[in-house]
N, C-alpha and C positions, 0 to 999 in steps of 0.2 A: 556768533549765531549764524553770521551767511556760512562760515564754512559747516558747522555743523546741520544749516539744510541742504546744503549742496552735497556734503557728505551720504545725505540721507539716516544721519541720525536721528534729525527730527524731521519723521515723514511725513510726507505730503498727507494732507487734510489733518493731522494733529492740531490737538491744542498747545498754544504757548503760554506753560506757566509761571508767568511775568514774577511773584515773590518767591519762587523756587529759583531762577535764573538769580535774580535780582541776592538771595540769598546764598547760591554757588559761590557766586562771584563778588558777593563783598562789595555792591553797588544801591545807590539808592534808585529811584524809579526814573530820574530824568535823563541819564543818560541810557538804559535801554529804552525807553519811548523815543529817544530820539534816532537808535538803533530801529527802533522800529517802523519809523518813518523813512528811512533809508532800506530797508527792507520792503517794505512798502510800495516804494518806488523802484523796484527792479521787480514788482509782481512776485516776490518770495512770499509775504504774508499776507493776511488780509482780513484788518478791522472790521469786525462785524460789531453797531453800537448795541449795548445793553445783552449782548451774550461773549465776546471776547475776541482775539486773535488768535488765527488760525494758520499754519503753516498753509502758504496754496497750492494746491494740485498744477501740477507740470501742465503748461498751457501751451500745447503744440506748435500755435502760430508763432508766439516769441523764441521756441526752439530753434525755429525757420531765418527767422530775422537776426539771431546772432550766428548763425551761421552763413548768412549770406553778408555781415559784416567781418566772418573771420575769411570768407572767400575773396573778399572785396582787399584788407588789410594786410592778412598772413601771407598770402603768396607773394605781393610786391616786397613785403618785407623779408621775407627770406632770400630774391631775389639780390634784395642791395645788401643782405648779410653777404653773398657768395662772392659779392666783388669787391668786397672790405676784408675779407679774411685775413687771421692774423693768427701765428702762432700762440698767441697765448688766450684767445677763445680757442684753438684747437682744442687746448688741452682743457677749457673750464668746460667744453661740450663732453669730453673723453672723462671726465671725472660723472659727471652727471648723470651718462649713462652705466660707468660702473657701479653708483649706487641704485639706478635704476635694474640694474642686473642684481641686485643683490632682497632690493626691495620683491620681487617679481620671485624671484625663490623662495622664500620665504611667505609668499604669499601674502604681502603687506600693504592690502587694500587704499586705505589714506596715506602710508607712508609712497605709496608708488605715486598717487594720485597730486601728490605734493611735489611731488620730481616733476612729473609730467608738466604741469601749472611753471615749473621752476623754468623746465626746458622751453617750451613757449615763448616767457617772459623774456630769458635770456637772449633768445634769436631776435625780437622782437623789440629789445635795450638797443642790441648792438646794430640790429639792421636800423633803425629808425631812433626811438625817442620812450623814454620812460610816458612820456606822454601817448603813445601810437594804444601800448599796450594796454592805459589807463580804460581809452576808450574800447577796445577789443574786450576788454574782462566788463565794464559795466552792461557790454550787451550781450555776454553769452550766460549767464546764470541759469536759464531754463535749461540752456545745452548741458551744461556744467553735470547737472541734474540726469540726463541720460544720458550720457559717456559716465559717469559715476553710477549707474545701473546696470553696465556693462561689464564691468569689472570682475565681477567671479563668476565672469561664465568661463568654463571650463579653455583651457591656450589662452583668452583673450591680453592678459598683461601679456604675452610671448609676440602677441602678433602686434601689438602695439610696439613694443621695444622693437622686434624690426623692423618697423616704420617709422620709429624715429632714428635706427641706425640708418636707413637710408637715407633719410633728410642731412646727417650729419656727412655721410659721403657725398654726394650733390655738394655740400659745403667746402669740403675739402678741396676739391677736385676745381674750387673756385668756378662752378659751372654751376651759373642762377637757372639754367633749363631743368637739369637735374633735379636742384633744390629744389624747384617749383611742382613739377610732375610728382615726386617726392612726398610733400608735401600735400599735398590736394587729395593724394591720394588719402594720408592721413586722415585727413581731417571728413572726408565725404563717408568714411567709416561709417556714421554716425547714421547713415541713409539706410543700412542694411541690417542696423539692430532697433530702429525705431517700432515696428510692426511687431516682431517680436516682444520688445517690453509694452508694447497696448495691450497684447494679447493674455499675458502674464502677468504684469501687472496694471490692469484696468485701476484697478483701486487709486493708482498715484496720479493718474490723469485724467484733464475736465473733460466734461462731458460731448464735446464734439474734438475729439481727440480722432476718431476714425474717418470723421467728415473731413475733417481739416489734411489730414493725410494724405487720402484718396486725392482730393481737389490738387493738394501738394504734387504728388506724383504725376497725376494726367497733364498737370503744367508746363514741367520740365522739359 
């Protein structure tokens, strides 16, 4: 279910049809309730009593906040990835982005979007701790949500993959400065298509989505 909102399958302000799922999947009702209380708790859905759950609209603030935990987490960690480097991440990075090259031809939205997610994880295993990354993914799912909006705008998997072949060179070259620069750049991406999808798609975001921006912006 989280991937498929973050996918934007099931989109923001939708209904979730608990005996449809529950019937997909060949489950009885207590383990997706309990799905849905972990849902719940990353603001994906949202209990309303005596009318149902509801996929929730993309809440700009928490957008904010996993991105100021992937700034705070991902750059140090790519860093101690560049000073560990090893031939045999060379090549598990060098394989990841050959199917990210292939996913991006193809035009293969969640299949690229799964690499992506992969490639992260993996800098993030080896720089730090399965643990680093645990915490980085439970707080970006609003993000998760506009970077996964992002995706068939016309170049965008092209400008991403050379943003992440630059990160992998930074790595190579065992130069954490690189990586990091690299890096950041990557990931602040995310500052220049935000405006954009309000504007486009208003429908997927709560209703001080412009307010919260603007304040966001004048901040920095």
């Amino acid at each position: 279910m989280r991937r498929a909102i973050v996918n934007l399958h099931l989109s923001p302000g939708s209904n979730v049809n608990e005996k449809l799922i529950c019937d997909q999947l060949g489950i009885s009702r207590t383990p997706l309730r309990e799905a849905i209380l972990q849902l719940q708790s990353e603001n994906l859905v949202s209990v309303i009593p005596n009318s149902g759950t509801y996929v929730s609209k993309i809440d700009l603030q928490s957008v904010f906040d996993g991105q100021l935990v992937r700034d705070a987490l991902e750059l140090k960690v790519v860093r101690l990835a560049a000073s560990r480097m090893t031939p045999q991440f060379e090549r598990s990075l060098d394989f990841n982005l050959h199917q990210q090259k292939r996913m991006a031809a193809d035009l293969d939205y969640d299949g690229f979007y799964e690499l992506d997610e992969a490639f992260h994880t993996m800098i993030c295993e080896f720089g730090a701790s399965a643990h680093i990354w645990k915490i980085i993914n439970g707080a970006k799912a609003q993000l998760d949500r506009v970077r996964r909006l992002s995706f068939p705008l016309p170049s965008h998997l092209e400008v991403v993959l050379n943003e992440h072949m630059a990160v992998v060179d930074g790595l190579k070259l065992r130069d954490p400065d690189a990586a990091e620069a690299a890096m950041k750049t990557h990931i602040d991406r995310v500052f220049t298509m935000i405006r954009r999808h309000i504007v486009e798609r208003r429908d997927y975001f709560a209703a001080d989505a412009g307010e919260v921006l603007d304040g966001y912006v004048n901040g920095r």
